[in-house]
DRENROPA-91627 format. One record per residue (C-alpha): x, y, z. Coordinates in steps of 0.1 Angstrom, whole numbers, padded with zeros to 4 digits. Layout:
BEGIN
NUSE  c1  c2  c3
NUSE  X  Y  Z
...
END
This chain:
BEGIN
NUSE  c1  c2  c3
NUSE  0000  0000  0000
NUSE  0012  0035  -0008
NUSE  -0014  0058  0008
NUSE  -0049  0063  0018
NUSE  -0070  0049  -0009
NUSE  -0046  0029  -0025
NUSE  -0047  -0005  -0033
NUSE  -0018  -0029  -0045
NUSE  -0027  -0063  -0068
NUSE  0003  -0076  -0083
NUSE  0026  -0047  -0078
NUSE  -0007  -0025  -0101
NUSE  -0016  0003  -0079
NUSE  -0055  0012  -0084
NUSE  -0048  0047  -0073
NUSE  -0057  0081  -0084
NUSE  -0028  0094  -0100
NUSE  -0021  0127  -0119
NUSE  -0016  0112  -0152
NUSE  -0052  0102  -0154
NUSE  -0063  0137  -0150
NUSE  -0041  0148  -0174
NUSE  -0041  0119  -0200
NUSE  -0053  0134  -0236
NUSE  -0091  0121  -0248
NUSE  -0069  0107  -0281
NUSE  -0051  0073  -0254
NUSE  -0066  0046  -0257
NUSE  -0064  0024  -0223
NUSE  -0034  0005  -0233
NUSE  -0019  0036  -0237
NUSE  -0031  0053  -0201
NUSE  -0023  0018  -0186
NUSE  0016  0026  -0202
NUSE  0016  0057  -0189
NUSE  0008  0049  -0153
NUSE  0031  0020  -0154
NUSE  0059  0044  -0160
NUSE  0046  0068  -0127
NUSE  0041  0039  -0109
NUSE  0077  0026  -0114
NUSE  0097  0061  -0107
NUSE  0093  0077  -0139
NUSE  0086  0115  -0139
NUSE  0053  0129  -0151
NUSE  0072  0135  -0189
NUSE  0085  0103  -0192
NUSE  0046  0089  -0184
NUSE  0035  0115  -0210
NUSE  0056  0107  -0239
NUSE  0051  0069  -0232
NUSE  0015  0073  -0236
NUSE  0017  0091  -0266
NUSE  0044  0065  -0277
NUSE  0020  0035  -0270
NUSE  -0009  0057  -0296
NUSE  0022  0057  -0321
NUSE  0026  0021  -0325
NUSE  -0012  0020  -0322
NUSE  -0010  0036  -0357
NUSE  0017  0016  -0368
NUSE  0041  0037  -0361
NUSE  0076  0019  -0344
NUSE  0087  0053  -0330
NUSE  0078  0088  -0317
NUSE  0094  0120  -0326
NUSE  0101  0143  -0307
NUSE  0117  0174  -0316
NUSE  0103  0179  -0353
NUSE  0068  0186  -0369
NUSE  0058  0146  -0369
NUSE  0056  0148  -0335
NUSE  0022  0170  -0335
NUSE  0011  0143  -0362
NUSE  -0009  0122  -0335
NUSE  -0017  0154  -0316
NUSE  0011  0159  -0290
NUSE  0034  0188  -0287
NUSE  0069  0189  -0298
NUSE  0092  0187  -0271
NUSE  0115  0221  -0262
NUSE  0154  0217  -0259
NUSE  0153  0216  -0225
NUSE  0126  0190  -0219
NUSE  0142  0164  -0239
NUSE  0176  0169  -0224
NUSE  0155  0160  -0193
NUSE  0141  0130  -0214
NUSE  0173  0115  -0211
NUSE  0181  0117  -0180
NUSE  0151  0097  -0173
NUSE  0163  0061  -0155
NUSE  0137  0043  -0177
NUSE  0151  0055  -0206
NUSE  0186  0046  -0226
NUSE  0199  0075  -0245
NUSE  0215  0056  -0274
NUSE  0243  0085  -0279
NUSE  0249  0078  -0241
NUSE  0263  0044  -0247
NUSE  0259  0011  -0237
NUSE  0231  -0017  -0245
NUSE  0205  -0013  -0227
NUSE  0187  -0037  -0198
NUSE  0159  -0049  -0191
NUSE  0155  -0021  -0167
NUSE  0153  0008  -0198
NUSE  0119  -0002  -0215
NUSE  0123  0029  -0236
NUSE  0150  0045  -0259
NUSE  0160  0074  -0273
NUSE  0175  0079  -0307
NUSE  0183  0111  -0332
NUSE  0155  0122  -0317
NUSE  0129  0092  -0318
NUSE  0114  0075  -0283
NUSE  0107  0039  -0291
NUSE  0091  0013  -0270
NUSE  0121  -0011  -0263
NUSE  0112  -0038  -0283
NUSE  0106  -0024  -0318
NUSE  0140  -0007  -0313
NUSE  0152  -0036  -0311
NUSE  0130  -0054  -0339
NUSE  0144  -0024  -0362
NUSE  0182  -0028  -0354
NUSE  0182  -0062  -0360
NUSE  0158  -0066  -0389
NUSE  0183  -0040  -0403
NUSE  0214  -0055  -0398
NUSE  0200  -0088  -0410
NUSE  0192  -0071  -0442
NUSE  0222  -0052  -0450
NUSE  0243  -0085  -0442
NUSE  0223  -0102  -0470
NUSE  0231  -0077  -0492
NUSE  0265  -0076  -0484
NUSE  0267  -0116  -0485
NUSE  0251  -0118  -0518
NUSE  0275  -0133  -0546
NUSE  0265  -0124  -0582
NUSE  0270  -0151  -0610
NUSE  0270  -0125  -0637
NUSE  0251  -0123  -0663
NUSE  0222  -0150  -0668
NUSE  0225  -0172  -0698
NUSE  0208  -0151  -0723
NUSE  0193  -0180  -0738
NUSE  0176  -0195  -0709
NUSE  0164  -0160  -0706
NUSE  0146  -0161  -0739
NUSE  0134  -0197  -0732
NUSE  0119  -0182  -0699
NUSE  0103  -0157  -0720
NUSE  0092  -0176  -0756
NUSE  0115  -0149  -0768
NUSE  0102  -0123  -0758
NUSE  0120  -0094  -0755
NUSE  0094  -0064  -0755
NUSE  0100  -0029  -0740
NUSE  0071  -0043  -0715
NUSE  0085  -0073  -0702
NUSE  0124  -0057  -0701
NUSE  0121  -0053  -0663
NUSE  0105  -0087  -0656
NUSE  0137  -0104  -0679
NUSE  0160  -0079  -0653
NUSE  0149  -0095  -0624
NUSE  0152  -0130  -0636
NUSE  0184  -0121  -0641
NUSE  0197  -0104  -0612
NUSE  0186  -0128  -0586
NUSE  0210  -0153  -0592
NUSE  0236  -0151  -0566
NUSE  0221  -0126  -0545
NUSE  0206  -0136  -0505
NUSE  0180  -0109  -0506
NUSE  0156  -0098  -0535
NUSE  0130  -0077  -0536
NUSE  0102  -0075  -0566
NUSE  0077  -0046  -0563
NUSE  0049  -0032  -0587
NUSE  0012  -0027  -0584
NUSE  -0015  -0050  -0598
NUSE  -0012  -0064  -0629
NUSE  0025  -0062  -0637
NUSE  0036  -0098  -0637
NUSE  0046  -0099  -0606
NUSE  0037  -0139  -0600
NUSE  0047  -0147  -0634
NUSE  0082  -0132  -0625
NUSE  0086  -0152  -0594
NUSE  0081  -0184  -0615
NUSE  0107  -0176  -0637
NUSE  0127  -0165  -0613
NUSE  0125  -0200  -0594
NUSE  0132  -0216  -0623
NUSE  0163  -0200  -0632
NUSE  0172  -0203  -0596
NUSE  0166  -0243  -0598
NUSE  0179  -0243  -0637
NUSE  0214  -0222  -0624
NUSE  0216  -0249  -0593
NUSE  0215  -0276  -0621
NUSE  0244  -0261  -0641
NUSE  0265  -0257  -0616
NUSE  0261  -0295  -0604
NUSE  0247  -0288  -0572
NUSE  0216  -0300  -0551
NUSE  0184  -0288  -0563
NUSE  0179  -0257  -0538
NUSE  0147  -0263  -0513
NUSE  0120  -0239  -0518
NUSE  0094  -0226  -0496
NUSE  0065  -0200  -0505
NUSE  0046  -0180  -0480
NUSE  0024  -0147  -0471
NUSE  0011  -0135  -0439
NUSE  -0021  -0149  -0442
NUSE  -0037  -0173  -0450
NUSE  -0059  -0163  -0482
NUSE  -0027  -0147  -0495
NUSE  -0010  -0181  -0495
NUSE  -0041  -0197  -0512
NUSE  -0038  -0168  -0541
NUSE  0002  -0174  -0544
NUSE  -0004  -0213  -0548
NUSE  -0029  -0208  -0576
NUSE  -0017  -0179  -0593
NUSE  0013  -0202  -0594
NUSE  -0006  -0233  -0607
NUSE  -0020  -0207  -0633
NUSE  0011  -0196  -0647
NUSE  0027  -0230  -0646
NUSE  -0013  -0242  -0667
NUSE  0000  -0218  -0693
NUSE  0035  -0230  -0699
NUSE  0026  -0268  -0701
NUSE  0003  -0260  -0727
NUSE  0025  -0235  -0745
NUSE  0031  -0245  -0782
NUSE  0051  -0218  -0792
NUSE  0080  -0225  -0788
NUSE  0074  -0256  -0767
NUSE  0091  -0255  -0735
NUSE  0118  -0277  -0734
NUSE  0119  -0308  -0710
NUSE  0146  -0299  -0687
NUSE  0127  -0268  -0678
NUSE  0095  -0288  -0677
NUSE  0107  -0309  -0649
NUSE  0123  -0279  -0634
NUSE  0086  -0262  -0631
NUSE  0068  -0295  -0618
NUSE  0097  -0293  -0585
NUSE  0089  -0261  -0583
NUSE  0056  -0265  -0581
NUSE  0058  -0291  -0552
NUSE  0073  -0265  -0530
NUSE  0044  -0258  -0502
NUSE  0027  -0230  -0498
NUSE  0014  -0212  -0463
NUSE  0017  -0187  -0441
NUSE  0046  -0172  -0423
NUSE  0038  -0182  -0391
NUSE  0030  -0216  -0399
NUSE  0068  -0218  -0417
NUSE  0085  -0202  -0390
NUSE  0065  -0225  -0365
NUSE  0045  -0205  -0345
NUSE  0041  -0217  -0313
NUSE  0005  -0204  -0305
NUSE  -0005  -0187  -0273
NUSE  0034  -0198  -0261
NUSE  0046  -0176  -0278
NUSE  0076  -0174  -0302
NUSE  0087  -0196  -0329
NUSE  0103  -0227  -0335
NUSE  0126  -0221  -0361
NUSE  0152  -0190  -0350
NUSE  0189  -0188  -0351
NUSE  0197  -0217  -0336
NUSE  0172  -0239  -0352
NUSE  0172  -0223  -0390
NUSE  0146  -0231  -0417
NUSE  0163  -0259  -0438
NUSE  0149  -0238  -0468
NUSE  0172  -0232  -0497
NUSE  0149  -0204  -0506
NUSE  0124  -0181  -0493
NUSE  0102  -0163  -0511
NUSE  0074  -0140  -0491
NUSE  0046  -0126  -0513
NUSE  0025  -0099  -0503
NUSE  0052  -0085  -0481
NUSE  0036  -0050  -0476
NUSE  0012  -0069  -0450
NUSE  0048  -0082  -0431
NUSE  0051  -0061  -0397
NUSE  0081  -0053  -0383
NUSE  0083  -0076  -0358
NUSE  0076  -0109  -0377
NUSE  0102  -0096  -0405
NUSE  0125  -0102  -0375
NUSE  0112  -0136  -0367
NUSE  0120  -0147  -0403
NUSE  0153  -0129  -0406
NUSE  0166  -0144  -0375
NUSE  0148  -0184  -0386
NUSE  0168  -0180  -0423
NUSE  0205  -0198  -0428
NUSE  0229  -0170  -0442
NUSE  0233  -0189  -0476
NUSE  0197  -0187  -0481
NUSE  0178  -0165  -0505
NUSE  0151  -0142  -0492
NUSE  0126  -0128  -0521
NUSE  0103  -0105  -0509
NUSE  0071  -0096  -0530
NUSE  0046  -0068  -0528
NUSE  0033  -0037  -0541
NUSE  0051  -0011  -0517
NUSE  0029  0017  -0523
NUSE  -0004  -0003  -0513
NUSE  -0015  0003  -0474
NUSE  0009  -0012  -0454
NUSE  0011  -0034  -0422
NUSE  -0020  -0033  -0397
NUSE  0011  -0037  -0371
NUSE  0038  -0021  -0362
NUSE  0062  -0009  -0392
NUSE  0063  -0003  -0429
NUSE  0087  -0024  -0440
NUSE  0083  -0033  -0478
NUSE  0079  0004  -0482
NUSE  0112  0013  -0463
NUSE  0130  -0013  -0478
NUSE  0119  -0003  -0514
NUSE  0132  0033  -0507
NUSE  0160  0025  -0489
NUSE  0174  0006  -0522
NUSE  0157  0028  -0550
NUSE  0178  0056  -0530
NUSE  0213  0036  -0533
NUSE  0204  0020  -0568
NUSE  0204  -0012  -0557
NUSE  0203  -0045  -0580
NUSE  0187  -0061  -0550
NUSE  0156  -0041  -0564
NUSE  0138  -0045  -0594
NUSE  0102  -0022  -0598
NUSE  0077  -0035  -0620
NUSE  0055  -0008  -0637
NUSE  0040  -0017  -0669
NUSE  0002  -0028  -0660
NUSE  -0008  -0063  -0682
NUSE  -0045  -0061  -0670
NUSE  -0058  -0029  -0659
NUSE  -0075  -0004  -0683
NUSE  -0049  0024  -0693
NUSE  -0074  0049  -0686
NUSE  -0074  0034  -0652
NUSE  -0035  0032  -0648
NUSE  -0033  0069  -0654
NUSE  -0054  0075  -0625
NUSE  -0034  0049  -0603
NUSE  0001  0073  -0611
NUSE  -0016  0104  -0603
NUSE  -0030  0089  -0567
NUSE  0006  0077  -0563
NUSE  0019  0112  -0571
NUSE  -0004  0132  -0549
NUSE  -0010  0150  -0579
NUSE  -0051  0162  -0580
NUSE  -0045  0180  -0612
NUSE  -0031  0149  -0630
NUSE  -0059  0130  -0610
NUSE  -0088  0153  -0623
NUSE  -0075  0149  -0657
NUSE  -0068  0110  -0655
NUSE  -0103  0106  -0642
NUSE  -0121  0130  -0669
NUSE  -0104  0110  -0694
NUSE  -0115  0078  -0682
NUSE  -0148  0087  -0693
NUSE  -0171  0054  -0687
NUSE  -0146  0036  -0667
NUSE  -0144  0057  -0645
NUSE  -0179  0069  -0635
NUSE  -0184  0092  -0602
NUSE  -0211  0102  -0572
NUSE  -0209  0128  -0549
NUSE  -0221  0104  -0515
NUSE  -0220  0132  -0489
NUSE  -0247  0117  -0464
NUSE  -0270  0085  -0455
NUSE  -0295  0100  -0480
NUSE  -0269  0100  -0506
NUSE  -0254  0066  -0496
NUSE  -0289  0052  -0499
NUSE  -0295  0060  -0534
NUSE  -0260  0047  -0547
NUSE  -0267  0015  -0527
NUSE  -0301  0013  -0547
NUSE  -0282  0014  -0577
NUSE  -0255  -0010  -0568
NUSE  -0284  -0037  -0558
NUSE  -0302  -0035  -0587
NUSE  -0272  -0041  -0608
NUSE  -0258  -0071  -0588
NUSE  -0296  -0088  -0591
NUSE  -0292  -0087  -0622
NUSE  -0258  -0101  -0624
NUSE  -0265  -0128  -0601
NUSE  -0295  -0138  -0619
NUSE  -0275  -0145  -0652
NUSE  -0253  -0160  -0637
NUSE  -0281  -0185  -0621
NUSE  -0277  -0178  -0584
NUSE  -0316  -0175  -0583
NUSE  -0316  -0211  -0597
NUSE  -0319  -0245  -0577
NUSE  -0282  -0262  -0587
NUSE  -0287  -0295  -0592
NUSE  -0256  -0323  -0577
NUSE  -0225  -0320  -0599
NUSE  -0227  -0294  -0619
NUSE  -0193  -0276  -0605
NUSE  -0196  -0250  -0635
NUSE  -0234  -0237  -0621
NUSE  -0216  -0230  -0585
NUSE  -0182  -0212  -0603
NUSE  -0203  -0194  -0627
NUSE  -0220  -0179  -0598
NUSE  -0190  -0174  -0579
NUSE  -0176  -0156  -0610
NUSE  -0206  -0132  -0615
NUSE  -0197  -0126  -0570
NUSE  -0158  -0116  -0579
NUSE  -0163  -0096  -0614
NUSE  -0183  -0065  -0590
NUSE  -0168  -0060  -0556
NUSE  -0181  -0025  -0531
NUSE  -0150  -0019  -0507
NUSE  -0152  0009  -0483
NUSE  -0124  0026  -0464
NUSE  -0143  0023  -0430
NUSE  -0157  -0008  -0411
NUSE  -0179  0009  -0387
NUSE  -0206  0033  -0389
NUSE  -0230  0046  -0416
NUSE  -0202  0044  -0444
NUSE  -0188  0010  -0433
NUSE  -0183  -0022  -0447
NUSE  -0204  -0036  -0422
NUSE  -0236  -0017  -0424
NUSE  -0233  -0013  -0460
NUSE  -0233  -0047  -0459
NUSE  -0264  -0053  -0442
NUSE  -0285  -0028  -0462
NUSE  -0273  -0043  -0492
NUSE  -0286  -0080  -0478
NUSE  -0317  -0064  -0468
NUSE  -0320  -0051  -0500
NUSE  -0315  -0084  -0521
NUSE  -0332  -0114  -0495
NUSE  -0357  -0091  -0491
NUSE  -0366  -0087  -0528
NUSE  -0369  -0127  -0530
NUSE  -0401  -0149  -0521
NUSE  -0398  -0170  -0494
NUSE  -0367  -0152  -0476
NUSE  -0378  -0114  -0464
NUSE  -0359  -0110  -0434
NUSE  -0338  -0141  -0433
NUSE  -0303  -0144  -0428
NUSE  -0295  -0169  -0453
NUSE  -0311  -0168  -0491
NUSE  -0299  -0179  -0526
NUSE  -0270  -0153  -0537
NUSE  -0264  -0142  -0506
NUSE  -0220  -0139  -0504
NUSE  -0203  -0144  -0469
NUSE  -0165  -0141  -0466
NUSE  -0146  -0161  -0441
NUSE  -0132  -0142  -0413
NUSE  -0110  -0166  -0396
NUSE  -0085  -0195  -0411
NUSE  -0097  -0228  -0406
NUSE  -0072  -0257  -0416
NUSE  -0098  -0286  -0412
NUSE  -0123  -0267  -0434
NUSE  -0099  -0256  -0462
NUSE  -0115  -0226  -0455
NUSE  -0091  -0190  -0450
NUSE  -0092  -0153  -0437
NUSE  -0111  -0134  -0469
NUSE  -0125  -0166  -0489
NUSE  -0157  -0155  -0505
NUSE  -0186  -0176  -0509
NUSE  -0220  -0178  -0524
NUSE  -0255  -0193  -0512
NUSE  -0271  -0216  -0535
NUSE  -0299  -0238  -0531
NUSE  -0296  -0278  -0542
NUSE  -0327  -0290  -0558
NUSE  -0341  -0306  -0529
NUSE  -0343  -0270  -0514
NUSE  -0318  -0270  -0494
NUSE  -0294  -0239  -0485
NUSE  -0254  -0245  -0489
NUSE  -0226  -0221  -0490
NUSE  -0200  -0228  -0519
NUSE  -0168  -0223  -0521
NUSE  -0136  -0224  -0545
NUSE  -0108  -0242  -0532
NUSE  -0075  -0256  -0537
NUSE  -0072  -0288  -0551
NUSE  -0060  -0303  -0518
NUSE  -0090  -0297  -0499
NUSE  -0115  -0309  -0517
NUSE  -0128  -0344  -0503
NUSE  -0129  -0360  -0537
NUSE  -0116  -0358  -0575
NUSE  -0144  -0338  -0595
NUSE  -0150  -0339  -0632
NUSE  -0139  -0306  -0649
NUSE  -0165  -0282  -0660
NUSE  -0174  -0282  -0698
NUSE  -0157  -0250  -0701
NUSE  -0129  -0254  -0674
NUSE  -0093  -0252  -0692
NUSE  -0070  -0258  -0667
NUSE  -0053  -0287  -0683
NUSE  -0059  -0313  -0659
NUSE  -0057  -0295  -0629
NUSE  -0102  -0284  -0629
NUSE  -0116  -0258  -0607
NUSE  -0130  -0272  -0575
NUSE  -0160  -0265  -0553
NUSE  -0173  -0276  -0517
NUSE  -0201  -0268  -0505
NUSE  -0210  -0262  -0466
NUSE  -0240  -0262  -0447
NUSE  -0243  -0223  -0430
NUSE  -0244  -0242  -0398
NUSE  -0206  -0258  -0402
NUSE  -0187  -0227  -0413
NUSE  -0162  -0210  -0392
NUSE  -0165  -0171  -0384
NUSE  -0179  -0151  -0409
NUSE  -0198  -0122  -0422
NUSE  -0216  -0109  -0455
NUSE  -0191  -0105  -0479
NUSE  -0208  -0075  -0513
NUSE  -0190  -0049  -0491
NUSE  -0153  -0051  -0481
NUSE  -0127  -0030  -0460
NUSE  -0103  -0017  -0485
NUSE  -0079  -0033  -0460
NUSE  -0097  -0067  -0467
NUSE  -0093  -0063  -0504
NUSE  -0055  -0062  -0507
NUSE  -0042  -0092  -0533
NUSE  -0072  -0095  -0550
NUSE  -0087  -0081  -0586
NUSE  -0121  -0075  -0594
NUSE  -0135  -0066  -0626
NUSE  -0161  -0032  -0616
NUSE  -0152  -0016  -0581
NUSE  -0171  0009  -0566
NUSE  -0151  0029  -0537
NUSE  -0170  0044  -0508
NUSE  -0153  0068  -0489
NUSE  -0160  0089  -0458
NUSE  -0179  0122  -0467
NUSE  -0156  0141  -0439
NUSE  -0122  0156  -0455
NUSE  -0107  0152  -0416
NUSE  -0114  0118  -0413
NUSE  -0082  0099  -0401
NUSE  -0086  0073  -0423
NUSE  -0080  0086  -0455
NUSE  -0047  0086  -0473
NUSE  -0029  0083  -0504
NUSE  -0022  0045  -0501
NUSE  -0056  0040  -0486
NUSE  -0072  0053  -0521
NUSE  -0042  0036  -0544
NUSE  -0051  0002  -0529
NUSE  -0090  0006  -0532
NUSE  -0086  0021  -0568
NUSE  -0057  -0007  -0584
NUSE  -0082  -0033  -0571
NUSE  -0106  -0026  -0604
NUSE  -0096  -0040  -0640
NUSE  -0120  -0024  -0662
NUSE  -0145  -0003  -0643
NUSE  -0138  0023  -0614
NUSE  -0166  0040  -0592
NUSE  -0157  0066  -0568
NUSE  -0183  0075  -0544
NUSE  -0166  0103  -0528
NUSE  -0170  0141  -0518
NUSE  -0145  0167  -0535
NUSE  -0136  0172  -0498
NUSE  -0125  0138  -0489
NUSE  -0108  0127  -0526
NUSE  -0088  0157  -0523
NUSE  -0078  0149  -0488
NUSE  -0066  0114  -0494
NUSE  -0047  0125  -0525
NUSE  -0027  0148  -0502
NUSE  -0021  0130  -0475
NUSE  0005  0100  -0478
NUSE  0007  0078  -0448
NUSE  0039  0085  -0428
NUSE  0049  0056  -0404
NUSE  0079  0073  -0382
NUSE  0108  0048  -0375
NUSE  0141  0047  -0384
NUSE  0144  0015  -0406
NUSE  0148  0031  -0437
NUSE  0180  0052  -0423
NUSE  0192  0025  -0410
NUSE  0191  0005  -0442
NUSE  0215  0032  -0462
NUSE  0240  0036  -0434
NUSE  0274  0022  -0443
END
């Protein structure tokens, strides 16, 4: 007990304290709980106060706080004065890097060129950067790659278009880190094939071991995608009769396509609620190479996890589009990383630009998001004409009559499609055509709560269509209805984002269908009559709404949600207020590069111009660590 009124339960004092007072409406509790911690333990009132704030930082993803320079009032606290951060580091809690040596366990916090981190993701960032830059340094060009297994890679092709993709088939023999970036549509998969197979083809012709090759994402879904995107591409080349590709390189591409596929926890061997992982330094993946797609999802703390799990003679390929949103955690990695090398020139680097599916019209509009450029957007967007339509949704009212629109247009899709129609046993290509029609029109919003979120939008746009059907006014489960998956299940086959439809059998029974990966299906299907995947068909399961994991309706979609997959027609709500937090210029690059042919923006002037202006800014010091020497 420390005074009158106090109470003391495992060393947590529940008493009134001055930093509660005090503590600005923006904490959260983690972050007032952080900042009594620090009173409670000797800290001085300051020290409490710029914890807090630090603790709202990596709230927002950022793995430090500064101080002394105008991203300090970015969250809403003051800049600190000379004098108060000399005081800073005085602070017994705190190591003052300039100070000297390592810090304890006893210094939670640290000080650096004028950023406070939270102990641990200073320590995440020094060592996910000196794991980096030691893979660069360790790397070992070959030279230049056989220019004839090049053109074999690439039928020949040697196009202005593909240039960048034949670079970085090239470049990545030899090296222990790669990094591929580029936006939707830009080869990006295609690439990594090639690039394994010049990896495995280079092993070969040297006389060593063929290398051992693992593939993973940070979640689940993304995994899925990489593992059929990759069966796609390899689909094309088996049936390629121009030239044909040539044995050797045939049996190269059926090892690589037993490599497995999942996510990054499950290859680094999470150990659950335990914590930690089982592969690490001293017990390394046995992986001959790595390659992580979707990396702009990878935090900064499980970049560490792998760094410290790979064998120095391994090769690390990272894959993403940098300037999409980045990680819901801590850190922007992929981004800092893609900077950090465009800045030094780097062959570890290779930026894919040229788009291979997405209107032109819509491109242009993609650069001039990317270059916070509302002139360029304005006249990217009038050219667009009817791919690009637009609504001014500055209220419910508003919101309400572009919903109305939206529903009437997906009836009728789903009705071509047969979604309306009893599907009688077997006939897989009913169910895909259905889930088809689903995936060509997708509504993704940039909120998940409230009036303009995916979840309410959601359910008005389910009232809408059950209750338009006979038989189903009201009811939570009706034919066309979609649900996505919101948790993975292993058992089920089922991942994190998988969309489904609901379809009735013809003895009126209700069953939610899904694609999946050949693996999980419980039993060899015949191919539908238009399937061409060359002996590797489409497959369905269905599940009764009673058996399937977490879920929710799935014809709106977080913008965050979205990320990695494509959709034919896109409409993009956003929030009506210009101030909203949420909006950025990633936030409206990822919505936007998500459509293929057809763009709707359902936005105020207000809040478009705000998102173009405003590029997310994670503070941390990765980046600068990266190009030190």
């Amino acid at each position: 007990m420390t005074g009158p009124g106090a109470r003391d339960m495992g060393g947590y004092h529940f008493r009134p304290l001055p930093i509660d007072a005090t503590a600005p409406e923006a904490w959260r509790a983690l972050d007032r709980a952080v900042a009594r911690w620090v009173v409670i333990h000797g800290g001085s009132p300051l020290l409490a106060w710029v914890a807090g704030w630090a603790s709202l930082a990596e709230g927002h993803g950022d793995s430090a706080l500064p101080l002394a320079d105008a991203d300090a009032v970015r969250l809403g606290m003051a800049a600190l004065d000379p004098e108060a951060l000399a005081a800073l580091r005085t602070e017994v809690l705190v190591w003052d890097v300039e100070r000297g040596p390592t810090p304890t366990a006893a210094t939670p916090f640290v000080i650096e060129h004028g950023h406070f981190y939270l102990r641990r993701n200073f320590l995440h960032e020094v060592a996910a950067a000196r794991a980096l830059q030691a893979r660069r340094s360790a790397s070992v060009p070959t030279g230049a790659a056989p220019l004839g297994d090049l053109d074999t890679l690439f039928a020949g092709d040697s196009r202005a278009e593909v240039q960048a993709q034949r670079d970085a088939v090239a470049a990545v023999l030899g090296r222990r880190l790669f990094v591929l970036t580029g936006g939707p549509g830009t080869g990006k998969t295609s690439t990594v094939l090639r690039m394994l197979l010049m990896l495995v083809a280079d092993a070969s012709r040297h006389q060593r071991a063929w290398p051992s090759i693992a593939l993973a994402a940070p979640t689940g879904k993304a995994a899925q995608r990489l593992s059929a995107a990759l069966r796609d591409g390899a689909r094309d080349w088996r049936g390629r009769a121009a030239p044909p590709l040539p044995a050797p390189w045939l049996a190269n591409l059926e090892y690589v396509l037993q490599a497995e596929t999942g996510t990054l926890h499950r290859l680094l061997g999470s150990r659950g609620r335990a914590g930690g992982f089982r592969h690490h330094t001293g017990d390394p993946l046995p992986a001959d190479i790595v390659v992580v797609d979707e990396a702009s999802m990878v935090d900064l703390a499980l970049l560490r996890a792998l760094l410290d799990a790979m064998r120095p003679d391994a090769t690390l390929v990272l894959v993403g589009d940098a300037d999409q949103l980045t990680s819901v955690d801590t850190g922007s990695v992929l981004l800092d990383l893609v900077q950090a090398l465009e800045a030094d020139r780097a062959p570890e680097l290779v930026r894919l630009e040229h788009s291979f599916r997405a209107q032109g019209a819509l491109v242009a509009i993609h650069r001039a998001i990317l270059h916070g450029d509302p002139a360029a957007f304005a006249a990217a967007w009038q050219g667009a004409g009817a791919a690009a339509p637009r609504r001014a949704v500055a209220d419910e009212h508003d919101l309400r009559q572009a919903l109305h629109g939206w529903c009437r247009r997906l009836r009728e899709v789903l009705r071509a499609s047969g979604a309306d129609r009893a599907v009688p046993a077997g006939c897989d290509d009913r169910v895909l055509a259905a889930l088809d029609a689903l995936r060509r029109r997708q509504l993704l919003c940039a909120l998940r709560e409230g009036p303009f979120g995916s979840r309410q939008v959601n359910a008005a746009i389910e009232h809408t269509l059950g209750g338009g059907m006979d038989g189903y006014a009201g009811a939570t489960w009706y034919p066309g209805r979609a649900v996505l998956i919101t948790r993975n299940d292993a058992v089920a086959g089922l991942f994190n984002g998988d969309l489904g439809i609901c379809l009735l059998d013809t003895d009126g029974q209700l069953w939610v269908w899904f694609e999946v990966a050949a693996s999980s299906a419980p039993e060899p299907r015949p191919a539908a009559p238009d399937d061409t995947s060359g002996g590797n068909p489409r497959r369905v399961r269905a599940f009764a709404p009673s058996s399937l994991p977490p879920h929710e309706g799935g014809f709106a979609l977080t913008i965050h949600k979205s990320q990695g997959s494509e959709y034919d027609h896109v409409a993009l709500l956003l929030p009506p207020e210009a101030d909203n937090r949420i909006l950025s210029r990633q936030l409206l690059y990822t919505g936007a590069s998500r459509a293929r042919q057809v763009l709707e923006l359902w936005a105020t002037d207000a809040a478009l111009e705000a998102a173009i202006a405003t590029p997310v800014r994670r503070a941390g010091g990765l980046r600068q660590r990266l190009r030190a020497t």
